[in-house]
N, C-alpha and C positions, 0 to 999 in steps of 0.2 A: 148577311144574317147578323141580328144585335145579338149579341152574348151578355149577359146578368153579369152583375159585378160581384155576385154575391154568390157562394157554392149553396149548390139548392141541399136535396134532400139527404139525410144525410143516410147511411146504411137502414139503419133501423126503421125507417121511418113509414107509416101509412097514417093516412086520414080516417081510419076507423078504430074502433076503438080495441082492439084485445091486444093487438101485439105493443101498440101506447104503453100497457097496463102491466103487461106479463113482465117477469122478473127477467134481468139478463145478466144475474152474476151475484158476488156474495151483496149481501144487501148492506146500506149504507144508513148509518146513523146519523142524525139531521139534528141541528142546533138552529132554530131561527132566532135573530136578534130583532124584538118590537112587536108590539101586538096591535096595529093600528089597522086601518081598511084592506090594507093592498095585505100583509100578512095573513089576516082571516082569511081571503079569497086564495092563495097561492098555497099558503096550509090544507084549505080543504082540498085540493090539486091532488099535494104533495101527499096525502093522504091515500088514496086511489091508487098509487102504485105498489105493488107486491113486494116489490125491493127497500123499501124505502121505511126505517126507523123513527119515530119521534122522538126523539133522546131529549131535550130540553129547551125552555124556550127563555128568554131574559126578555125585561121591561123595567124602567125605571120606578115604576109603581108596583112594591107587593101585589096589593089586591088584581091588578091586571095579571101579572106575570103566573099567581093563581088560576085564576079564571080561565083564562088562557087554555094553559097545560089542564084541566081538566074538561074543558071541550072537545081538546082534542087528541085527550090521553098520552101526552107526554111525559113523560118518568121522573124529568127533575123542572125545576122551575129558580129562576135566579132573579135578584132585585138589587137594583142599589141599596149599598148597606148590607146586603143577607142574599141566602142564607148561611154562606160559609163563613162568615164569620170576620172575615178581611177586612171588611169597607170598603171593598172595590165597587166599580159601576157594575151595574146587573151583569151587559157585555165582556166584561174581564172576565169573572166566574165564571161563565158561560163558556167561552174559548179554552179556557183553563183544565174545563172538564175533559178528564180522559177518555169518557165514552163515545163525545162527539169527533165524528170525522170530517164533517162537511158546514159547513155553517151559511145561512141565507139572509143575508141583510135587507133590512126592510125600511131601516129608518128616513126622515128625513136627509136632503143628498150631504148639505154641508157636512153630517155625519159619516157620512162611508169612508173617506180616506181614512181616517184614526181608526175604525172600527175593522176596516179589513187588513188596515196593516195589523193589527192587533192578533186578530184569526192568524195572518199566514205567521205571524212569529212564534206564534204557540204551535203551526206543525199544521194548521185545520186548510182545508180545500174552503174557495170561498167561491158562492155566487151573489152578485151583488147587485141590486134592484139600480133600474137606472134614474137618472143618468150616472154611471160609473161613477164618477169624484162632479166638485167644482170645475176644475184646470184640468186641464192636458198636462200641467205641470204634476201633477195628483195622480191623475193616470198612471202617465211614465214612471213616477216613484213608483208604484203600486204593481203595475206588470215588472217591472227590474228585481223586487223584493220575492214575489211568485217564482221567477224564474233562477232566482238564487237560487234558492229552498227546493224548488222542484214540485211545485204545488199548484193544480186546478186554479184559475180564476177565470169567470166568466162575468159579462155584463148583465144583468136579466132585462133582454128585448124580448120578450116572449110571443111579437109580433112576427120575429122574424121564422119563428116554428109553426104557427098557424096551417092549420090545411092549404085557406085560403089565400096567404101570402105566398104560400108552398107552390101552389099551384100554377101561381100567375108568374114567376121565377120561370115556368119550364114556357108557358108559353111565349114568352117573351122571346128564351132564349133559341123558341124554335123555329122561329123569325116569321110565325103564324100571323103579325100584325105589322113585320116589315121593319125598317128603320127607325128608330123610335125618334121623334121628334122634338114634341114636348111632352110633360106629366105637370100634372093639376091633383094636391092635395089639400084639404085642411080635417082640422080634427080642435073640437073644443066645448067647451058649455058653461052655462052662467055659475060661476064659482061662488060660494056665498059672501055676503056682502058685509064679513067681520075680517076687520085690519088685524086680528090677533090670528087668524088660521094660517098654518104653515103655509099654503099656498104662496100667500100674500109677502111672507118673513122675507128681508134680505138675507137675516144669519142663518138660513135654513137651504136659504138658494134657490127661494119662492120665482114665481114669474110662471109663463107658459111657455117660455123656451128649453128650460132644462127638463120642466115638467110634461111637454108632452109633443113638442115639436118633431123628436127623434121620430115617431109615427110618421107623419108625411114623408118625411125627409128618407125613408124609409124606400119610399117608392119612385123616389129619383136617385137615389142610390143604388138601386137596384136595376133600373131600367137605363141609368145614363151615366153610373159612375160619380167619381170624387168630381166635383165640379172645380174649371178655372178661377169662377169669381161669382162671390156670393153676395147680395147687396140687402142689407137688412133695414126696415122701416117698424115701426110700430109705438104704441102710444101707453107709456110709461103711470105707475098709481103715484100719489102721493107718496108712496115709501119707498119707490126708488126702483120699483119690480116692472116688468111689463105686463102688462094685460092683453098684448094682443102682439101679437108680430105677424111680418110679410117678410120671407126669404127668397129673393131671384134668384136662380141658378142658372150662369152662363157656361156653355160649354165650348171646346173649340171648333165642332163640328159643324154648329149655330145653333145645337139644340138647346130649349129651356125648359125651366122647370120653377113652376109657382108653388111655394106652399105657406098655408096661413093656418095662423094658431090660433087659440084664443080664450079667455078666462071669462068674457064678459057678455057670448049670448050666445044663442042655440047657432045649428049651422048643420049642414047636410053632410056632414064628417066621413066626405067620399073620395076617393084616389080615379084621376083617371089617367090612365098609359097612352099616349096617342102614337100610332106608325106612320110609317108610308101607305101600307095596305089596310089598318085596321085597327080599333081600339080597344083597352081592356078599363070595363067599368065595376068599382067594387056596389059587392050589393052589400048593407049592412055597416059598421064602422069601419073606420078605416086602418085603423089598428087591430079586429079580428073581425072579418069580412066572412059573412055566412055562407057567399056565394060571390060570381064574376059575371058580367054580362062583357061576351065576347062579340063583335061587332067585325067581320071582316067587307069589304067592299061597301057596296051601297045595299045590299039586300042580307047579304050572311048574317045571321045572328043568334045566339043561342045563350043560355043561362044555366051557370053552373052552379051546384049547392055542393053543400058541405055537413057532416056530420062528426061530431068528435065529444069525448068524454067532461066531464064537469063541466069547468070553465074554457078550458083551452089550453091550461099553464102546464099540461100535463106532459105536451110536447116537448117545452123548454128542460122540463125536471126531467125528462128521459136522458135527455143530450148530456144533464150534466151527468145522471148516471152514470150512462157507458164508459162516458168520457174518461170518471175516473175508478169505474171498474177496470178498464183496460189499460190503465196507467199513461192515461195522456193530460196536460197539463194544458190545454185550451182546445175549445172548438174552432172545427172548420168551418160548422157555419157560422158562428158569431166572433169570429179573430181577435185578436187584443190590438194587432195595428189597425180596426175599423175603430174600434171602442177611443183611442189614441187619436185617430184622424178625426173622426165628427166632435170630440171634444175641442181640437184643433180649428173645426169650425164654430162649432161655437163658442171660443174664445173671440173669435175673431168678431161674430156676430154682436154680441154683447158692449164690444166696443164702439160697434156702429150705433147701438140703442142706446149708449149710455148705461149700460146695466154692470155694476161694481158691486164685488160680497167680499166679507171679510177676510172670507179664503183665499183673496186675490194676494193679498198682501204675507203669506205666511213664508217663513227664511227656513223652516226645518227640512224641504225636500233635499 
């Protein structure tokens, strides 16, 4: 039987929506840092659950860090320069504040190492939008500093709480499609065609590796483990980023695993799980899969769906709840030695593209 490398569901967990939602403890006061796409959508989340506080939100722009906090009725709001009077960056303040106990980072990645070191030294539980840091070197500073302190940090894969990904973890692991052989992912779309969007940025850690590869890679992970050896291809912009990558995954077993990224055209942004007996095909993205098409034999087949609250991110904001409602200091299902390893790969990947960021070079860890 294949066994999942990954621990599936965690206590709390169902695919419908009220126990998601219901409170399971004193409720926690929330600071997010950045008000860009991915914060709107993980705030309105973040919002939905009955435990959970809007305490304050920072942005480097006044007028945003307003807007902001009154969309979505947060209590304070912080900006570079103000309001308190310091001159600190918005994120200082923000951390600073006594009311917050938790803080969610959302910026771009080159930002997250400073940003969550910053949170856990002021005392704050951090979850941190991925990819975790730049380096693996970033990582490890970063879980070592959490676990001095005694302090929550999680990656935000919020792919990895999904119904749908939820789902396909148990069948896997219940050897309903037999020895897992190879897995086939990609996930991508035409990114817009301005050299100035983060995407693009070296100093920001632009590319589609850091930015969205964790997806696929997700479901070879899951199905086949830390792979032997990883062989990375893909074709590089003008600034130095990739636009597209291919990761082989070899295993010792013989099994592989394809997964392709990509910035620069649409694509069927599907996962498929292949066994010895059977295959698992995502319906939907592949990063939050609406549904599974199960395939056993030559005849068996059937189609599963999925239903869940907002967006989906509601799953991820529970885990960190409990987590540290109950006074635990990382998840089981999202580990800091996972967060640590796939950065460890894709260091390695990076090297194979040619792909170098500023953060390469940093002497403070």
């Amino acid at each position: 039987m294949t066994t999942s490398r990954f621990v599936g569901r965690p206590d709390w967990y169902t695919s419908f929506n009220p126990e998601t939602l219901a409170a399971t403890g004193t409720p926690l006061r929330w600071g997010v840092v950045s008000t860009g796409n991915i914060a709107h959508t993980v705030t309105a989340d973040l919002a939905l659950l009955a435990d959970a506080v809007l305490q304050a939100v920072s942005s480097r722009s006044a007028a945003n860090a307003a807007a902001f906090a009154t969309r979505f009725g947060f209590a304070s709001h912080y900006y570079d320069g103000g309001p308190t009077g310091s001159g600190a960056p918005g994120y200082v303040q923000l951390v600073q504040d006594p009311d917050v106990d938790v803080v969610y980072i959302a910026t771009p990645h080159a930002q997250h190492y400073d940003i969550a070191k910053a949170a856990l030294e002021a005392g704050k539980h951090v979850l941190c939008e991925k990819a975790l840091t730049i380096t693996a070197a970033e990582a490890r500073a970063l879980i070592a500093l959490a676990r001095a302190r005694k302090l929550f940090l999680m990656e935000a894969v919020w792919a990895r709480f999904v119904p749908g990904f939820q789902r396909a973890l148990e069948v896997i692991g219940s050897g309903e499609i037999g020895e897992v052989r190879w897995v086939r992912a990609d996930l991508g779309f035409p990114a817009p065609a301005d050299d100035s969007a983060r995407i693009w940025a070296r100093a920001d850690g632009g590319g589609a590796l850091l930015d969205i590869t964790v997806y696929p890679l997700l479901w070879a992970w899951a199905a086949l483990g830390r792979p032997a050896t990883v062989s990375a291809t893909g074709a590089l912009t003008a600034l130095g980023v990739d636009s597209q990558n291919t990761l082989t995954l070899s295993y010792p077993s013989g099994a592989q695993a394809q997964l392709i990224s990509y910035l620069s055209s649409h694509g069927p942004r599907v996962a498929t799980v292949s066994g010895t007996l059977g295959f698992i095909e995502t319906v939907g993205s592949v990063n939050n899969p609406k549904g599974l098409r199960v395939s056993v034999g030559w005849d068996g087949e059937r189609t599963e769906t999925f239903e869940y609250p907002g967006s989906g991110y509601t799953y991820q904001l529970r885990e960190v709840t409990r987590c540290i409602q109950g006074g635990l200091t990382e998840s089981a299902t999202m580990p800091l030695e996972d967060s640590v390893a796939i950065m460890e790969l894709f260091d390695g990947a990076r090297r194979q593209l040619g792909v170098s960021y500023p953060n390469d070079s940093r002497t403070d860890l």
